[in-house]
N, C-alpha and C positions, 0 to 999 in steps of 0.2 A: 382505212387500213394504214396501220404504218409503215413507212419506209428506213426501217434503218436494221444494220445487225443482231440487233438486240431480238427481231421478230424471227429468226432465222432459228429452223429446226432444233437445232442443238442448243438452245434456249428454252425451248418449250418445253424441252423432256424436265427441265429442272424445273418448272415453275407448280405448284398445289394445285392437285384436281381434288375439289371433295378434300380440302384439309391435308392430302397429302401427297406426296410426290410419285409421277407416274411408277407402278412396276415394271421392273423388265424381266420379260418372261423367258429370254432367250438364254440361255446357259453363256454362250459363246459371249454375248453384249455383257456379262457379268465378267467377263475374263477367265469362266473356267473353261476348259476345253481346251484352249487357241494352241495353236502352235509357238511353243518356247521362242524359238529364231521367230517369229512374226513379235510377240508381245516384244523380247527383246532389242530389235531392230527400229518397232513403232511406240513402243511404249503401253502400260498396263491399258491405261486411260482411254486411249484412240477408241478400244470396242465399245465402250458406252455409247458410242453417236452412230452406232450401226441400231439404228432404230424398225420398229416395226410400227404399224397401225395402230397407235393405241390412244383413250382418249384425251384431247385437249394435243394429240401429235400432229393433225393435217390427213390426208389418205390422197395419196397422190393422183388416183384415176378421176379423183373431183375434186382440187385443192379448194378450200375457202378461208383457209390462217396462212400458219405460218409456213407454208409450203407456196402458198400463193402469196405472201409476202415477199419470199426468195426469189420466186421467178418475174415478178415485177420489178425487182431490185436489179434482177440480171437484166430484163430491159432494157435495163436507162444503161445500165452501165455499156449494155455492145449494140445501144442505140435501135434496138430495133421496138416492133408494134408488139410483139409477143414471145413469151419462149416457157419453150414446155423442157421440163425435167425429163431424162427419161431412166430405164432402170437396162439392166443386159447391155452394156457399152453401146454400141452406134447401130446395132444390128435392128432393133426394136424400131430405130429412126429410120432407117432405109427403107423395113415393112411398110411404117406409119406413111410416109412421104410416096411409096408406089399404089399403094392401096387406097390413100386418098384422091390421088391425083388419075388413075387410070381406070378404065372399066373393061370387062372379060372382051376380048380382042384387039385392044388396043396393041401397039407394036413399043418394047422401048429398046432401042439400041443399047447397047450395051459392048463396050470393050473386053477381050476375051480375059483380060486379067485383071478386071471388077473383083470389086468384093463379094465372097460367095453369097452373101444376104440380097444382093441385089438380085440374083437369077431364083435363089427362093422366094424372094418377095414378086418377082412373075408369076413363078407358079401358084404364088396365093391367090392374085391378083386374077388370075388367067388370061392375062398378057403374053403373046409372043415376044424373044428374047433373040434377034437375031445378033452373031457375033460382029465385031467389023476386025480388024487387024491393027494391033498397035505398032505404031510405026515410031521410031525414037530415031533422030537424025544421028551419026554415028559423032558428031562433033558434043552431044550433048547426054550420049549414053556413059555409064559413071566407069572410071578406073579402078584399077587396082593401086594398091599399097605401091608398089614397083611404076607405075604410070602406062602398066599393059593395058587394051583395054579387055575388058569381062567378053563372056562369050556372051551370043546376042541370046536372047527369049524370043520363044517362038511364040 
């Protein structure tokens, strides 16, 4: 497998499957649809790399190209053994990471002002979810504009 940007999703879509270049079937990834202020802001071009599953693209739930070319590359680069893509911002990672790690009654603490993915990802889990109290020493809870300090959170 290669290692360099070149193997990186948004290369692939450009390169001939079968004589010719992938379709994209997605209206929005054509630029028709989008929001004016979005294309305006980002530019016509940026939706073409809003790619879908198509072939000679990668399929992210079993990478074996250039999807797993990417997250190898992410590797080396933040040093670690492995790293998975994931899609739905961090929420998907908080499921993935409880639901791997715990089995129906296990206990995970959790602070009462966690992300709410993390007490849904209990309940997938079926893990209890006891609260604890978060405590922020008053020398290190944040100010206001003026140098008052904010009121506390309960």
């Amino acid at each position: 497998m290669l290692l360099s940007l070149r193997d990186a999703p948004w290369s692939a879509q450009d390169e001939p499957e079968g004589g010719r270049a992938n379709p994209n079937p997605n209206p929005t990834q054509r630029g028709e649809g989008a929001p004016a202020a979005f294309v305006a802001a980002m530019g016509a071009d940026v939706l073409r790399h809003d790619l879908t599953e198509l072939a000679g693209l990668d399929m992210l739930g079993a990478p074996d190209g250039c999807i797993a070319a990417a997250q190898t590359l992410a590797s080396a680069t933040f040093g670690s053994d492995k790293t998975w893509f994931l899609v739905n911002g961090s929420t998907v990672g908080v499921h993935a990471a409880v639901l791997a790690t715990c089995v129906p009654g296990d206990v995970v603490v959790l602070a009462r002002n966690a992300h709410q993915s993390a007490f849904l990802a209990c309940v997938l889990a079926g893990t209890g979810a006891p609260y604890i109290r978060t405590y922020i020493p008053a020398e290190r809870r944040a100010s206001s504009d003026d140098g008052s300090r904010l009121p506390k959170r309960t």
